[in-house]
Structure formats: C-alpha cells, structure tokens
ChimeraX commands (.cxc) that place a marker at each C-alpha (Angstrom):
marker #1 position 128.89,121.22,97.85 radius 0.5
marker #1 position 125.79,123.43,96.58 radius 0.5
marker #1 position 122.62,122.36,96.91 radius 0.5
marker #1 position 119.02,124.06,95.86 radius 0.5
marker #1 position 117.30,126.40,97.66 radius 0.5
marker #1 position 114.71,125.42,100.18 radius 0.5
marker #1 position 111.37,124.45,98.47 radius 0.5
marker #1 position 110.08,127.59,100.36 radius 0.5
marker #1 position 112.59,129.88,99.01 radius 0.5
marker #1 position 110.61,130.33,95.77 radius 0.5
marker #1 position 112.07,130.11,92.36 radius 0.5
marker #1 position 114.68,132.55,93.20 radius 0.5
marker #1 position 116.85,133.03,96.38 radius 0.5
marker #1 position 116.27,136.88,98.11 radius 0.5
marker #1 position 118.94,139.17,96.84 radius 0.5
marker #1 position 120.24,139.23,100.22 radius 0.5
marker #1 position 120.70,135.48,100.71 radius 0.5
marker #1 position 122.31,135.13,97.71 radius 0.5
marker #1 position 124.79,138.10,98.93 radius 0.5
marker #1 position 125.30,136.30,102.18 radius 0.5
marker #1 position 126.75,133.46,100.39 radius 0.5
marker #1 position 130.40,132.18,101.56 radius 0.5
marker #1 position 132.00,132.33,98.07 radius 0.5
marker #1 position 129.98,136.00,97.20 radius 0.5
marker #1 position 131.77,137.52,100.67 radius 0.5
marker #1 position 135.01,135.74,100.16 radius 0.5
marker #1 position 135.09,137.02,96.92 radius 0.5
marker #1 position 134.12,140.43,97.72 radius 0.5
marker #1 position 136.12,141.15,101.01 radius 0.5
marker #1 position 139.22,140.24,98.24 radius 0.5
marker #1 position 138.15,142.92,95.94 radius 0.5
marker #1 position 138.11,145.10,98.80 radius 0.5
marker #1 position 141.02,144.59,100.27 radius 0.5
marker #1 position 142.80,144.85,97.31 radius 0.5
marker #1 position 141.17,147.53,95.29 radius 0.5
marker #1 position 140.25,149.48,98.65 radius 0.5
marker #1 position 144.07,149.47,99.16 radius 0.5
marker #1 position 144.80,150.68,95.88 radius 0.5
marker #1 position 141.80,153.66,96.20 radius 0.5
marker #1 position 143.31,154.96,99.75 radius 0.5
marker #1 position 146.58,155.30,98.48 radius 0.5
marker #1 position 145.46,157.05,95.04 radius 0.5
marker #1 position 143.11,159.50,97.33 radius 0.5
marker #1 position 144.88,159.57,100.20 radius 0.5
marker #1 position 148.59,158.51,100.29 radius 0.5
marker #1 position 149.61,162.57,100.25 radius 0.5
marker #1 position 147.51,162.92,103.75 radius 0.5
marker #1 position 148.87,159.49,105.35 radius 0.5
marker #1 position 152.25,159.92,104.88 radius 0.5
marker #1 position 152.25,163.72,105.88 radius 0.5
marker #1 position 150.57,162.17,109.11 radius 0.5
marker #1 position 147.02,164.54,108.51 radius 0.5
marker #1 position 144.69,161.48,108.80 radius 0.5
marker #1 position 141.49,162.50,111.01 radius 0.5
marker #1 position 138.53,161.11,112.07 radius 0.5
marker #1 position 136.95,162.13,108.67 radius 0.5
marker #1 position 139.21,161.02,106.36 radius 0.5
marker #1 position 139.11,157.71,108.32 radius 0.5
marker #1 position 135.81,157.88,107.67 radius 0.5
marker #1 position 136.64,158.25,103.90 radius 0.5
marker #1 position 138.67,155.28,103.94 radius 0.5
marker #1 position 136.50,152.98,105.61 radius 0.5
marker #1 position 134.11,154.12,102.78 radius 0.5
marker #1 position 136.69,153.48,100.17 radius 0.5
marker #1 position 136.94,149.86,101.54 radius 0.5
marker #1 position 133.00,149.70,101.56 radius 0.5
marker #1 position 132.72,150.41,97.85 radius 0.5
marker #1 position 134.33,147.73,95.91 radius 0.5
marker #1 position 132.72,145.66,99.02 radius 0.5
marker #1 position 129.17,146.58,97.43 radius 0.5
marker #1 position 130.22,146.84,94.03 radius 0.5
marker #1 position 131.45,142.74,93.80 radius 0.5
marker #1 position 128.64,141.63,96.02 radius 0.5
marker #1 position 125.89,143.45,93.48 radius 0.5
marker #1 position 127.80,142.11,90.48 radius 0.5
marker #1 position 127.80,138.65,91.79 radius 0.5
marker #1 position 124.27,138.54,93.03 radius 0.5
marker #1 position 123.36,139.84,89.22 radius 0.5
marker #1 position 125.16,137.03,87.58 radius 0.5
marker #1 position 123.27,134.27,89.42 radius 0.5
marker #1 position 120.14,136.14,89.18 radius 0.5
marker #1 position 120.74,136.12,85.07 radius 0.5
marker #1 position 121.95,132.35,85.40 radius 0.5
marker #1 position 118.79,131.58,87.04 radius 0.5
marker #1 position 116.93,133.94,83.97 radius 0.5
marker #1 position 118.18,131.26,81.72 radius 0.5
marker #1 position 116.53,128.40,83.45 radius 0.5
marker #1 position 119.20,127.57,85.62 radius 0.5
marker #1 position 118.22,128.66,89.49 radius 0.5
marker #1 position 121.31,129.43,91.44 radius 0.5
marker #1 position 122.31,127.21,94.02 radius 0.5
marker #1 position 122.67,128.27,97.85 radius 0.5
marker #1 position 125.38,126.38,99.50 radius 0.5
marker #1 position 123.95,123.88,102.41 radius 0.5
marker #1 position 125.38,125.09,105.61 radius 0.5
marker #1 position 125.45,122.37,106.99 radius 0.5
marker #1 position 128.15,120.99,105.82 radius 0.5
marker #1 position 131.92,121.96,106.32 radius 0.5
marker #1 position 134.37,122.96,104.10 radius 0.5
marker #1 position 135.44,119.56,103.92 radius 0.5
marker #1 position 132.59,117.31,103.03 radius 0.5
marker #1 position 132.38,120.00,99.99 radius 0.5
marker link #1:1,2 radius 0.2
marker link #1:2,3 radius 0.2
marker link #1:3,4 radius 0.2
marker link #1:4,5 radius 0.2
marker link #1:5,6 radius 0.2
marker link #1:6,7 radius 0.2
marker link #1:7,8 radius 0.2
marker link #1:8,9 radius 0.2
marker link #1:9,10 radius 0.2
marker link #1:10,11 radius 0.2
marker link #1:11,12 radius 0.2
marker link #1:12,13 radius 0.2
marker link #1:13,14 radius 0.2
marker link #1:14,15 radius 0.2
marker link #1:15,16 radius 0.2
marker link #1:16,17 radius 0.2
marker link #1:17,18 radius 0.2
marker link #1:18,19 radius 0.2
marker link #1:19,20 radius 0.2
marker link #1:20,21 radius 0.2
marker link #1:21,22 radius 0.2
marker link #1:22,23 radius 0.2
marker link #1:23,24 radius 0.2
marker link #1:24,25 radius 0.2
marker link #1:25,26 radius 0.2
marker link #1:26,27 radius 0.2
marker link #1:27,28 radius 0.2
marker link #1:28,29 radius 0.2
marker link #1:29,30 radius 0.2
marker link #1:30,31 radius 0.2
marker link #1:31,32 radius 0.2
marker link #1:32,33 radius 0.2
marker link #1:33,34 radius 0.2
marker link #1:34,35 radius 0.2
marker link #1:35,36 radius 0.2
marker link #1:36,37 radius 0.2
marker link #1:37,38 radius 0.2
marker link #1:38,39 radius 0.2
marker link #1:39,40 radius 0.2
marker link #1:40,41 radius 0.2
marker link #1:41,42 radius 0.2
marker link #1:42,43 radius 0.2
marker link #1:43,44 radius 0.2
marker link #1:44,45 radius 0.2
marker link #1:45,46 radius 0.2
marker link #1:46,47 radius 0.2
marker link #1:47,48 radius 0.2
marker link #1:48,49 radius 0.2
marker link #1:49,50 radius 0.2
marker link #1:50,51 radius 0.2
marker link #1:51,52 radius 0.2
marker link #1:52,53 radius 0.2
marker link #1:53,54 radius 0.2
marker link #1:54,55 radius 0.2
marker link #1:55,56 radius 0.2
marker link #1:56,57 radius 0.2
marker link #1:57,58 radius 0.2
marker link #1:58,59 radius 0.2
marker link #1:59,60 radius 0.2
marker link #1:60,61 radius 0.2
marker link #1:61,62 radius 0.2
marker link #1:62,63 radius 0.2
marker link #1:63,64 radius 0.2
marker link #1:64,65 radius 0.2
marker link #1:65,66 radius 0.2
marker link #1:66,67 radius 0.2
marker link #1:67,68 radius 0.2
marker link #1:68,69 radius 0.2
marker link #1:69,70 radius 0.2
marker link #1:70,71 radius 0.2
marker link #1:71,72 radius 0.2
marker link #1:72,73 radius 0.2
marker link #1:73,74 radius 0.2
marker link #1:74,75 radius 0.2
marker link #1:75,76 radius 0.2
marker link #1:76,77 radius 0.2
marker link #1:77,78 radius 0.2
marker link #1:78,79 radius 0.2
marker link #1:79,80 radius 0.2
marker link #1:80,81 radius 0.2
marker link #1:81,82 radius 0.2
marker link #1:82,83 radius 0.2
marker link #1:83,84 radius 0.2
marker link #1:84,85 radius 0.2
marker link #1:85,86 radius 0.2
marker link #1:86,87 radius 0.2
marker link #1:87,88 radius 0.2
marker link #1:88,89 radius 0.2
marker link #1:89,90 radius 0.2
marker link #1:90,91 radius 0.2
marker link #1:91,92 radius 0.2
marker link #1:92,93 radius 0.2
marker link #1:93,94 radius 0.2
marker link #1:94,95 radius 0.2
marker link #1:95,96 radius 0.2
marker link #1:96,97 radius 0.2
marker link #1:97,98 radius 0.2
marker link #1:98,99 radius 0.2
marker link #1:99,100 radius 0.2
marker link #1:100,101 radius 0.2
marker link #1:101,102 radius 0.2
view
C-alpha cells in the first residue's frame, strides 16, 4: 500500500525518488523492453541478421533500450508531479512492507 512521504520530504518527493519508485521502474523497464525491441529491429534488423553487429552498434542498442527507459520514467514522474499541482501530493510507497501486505 502507498503511504505519504516522510514529513521531511517536503511537500513534494525529489524527482529522483519519485523515479525510483517500484511501479515507475516496472512500468518503464516494460516500455523498454518492448518498444526497445521494436526500435533495434526497425534500425538495426538489416545489420543483425547479416551478422555485422559490433561493439558500436551494441552500443546503439543498449541506447535504444535506454530511451524509452528515460522517456516513461520522465512521463511518469511529470504526472505525479501535476497530481500533486492539484493539491493532491503523490504518494511514495512504504518499503517496508512486501508485496503482500499491499
């Protein structure tokens, strides 16, 4: 379950906590996965399957992986940021707890 931000955390959670959130990677590492997958073969299928796949273009994938990484965590951080603009602060889940007292 959620629960408010430490009394010391301000009236907003850093960007960065927010992005560390379980359900903000989770989220994320999907959208990479699957749009990532989707970008590599677009921009690189040609190169994999005529076996010309380097250190750089490795490098190129990772990156391709990394984007839609960045992209979902940035989105998600803005939405509870603007949640939190309407009065609402966004809630940090307790760590504490387990998946299953949730």
């Amino acid at each position: 379950m959620a629960t408010e931000p430490p009394a010391d955390a301000g009236p907003h959670p850093s960007w960065l906590r927010l992005a560390l959130q379980p359900s903000v990677v989770r989220r994320a590492l999907g959208y990479a996965v699957v749009v990532g997958a989707i970008l590599i073969v677009i921009n690189h299928g040609d190169a994999i399957l005529a076996g010309a796949v380097d250190t750089r273009r490795l490098l190129k994938m990772a990156l391709t992986v990394i984007v839609p990484y960045m992209v979902s965590t940035a989105s998600s951080v803005a939405a509870q940021r603007e949640t939190a603009g309407n009065g609402e602060r966004p809630t940090v889940p307790d760590a504490g707890r387990g998946r299953a007292d949730r």
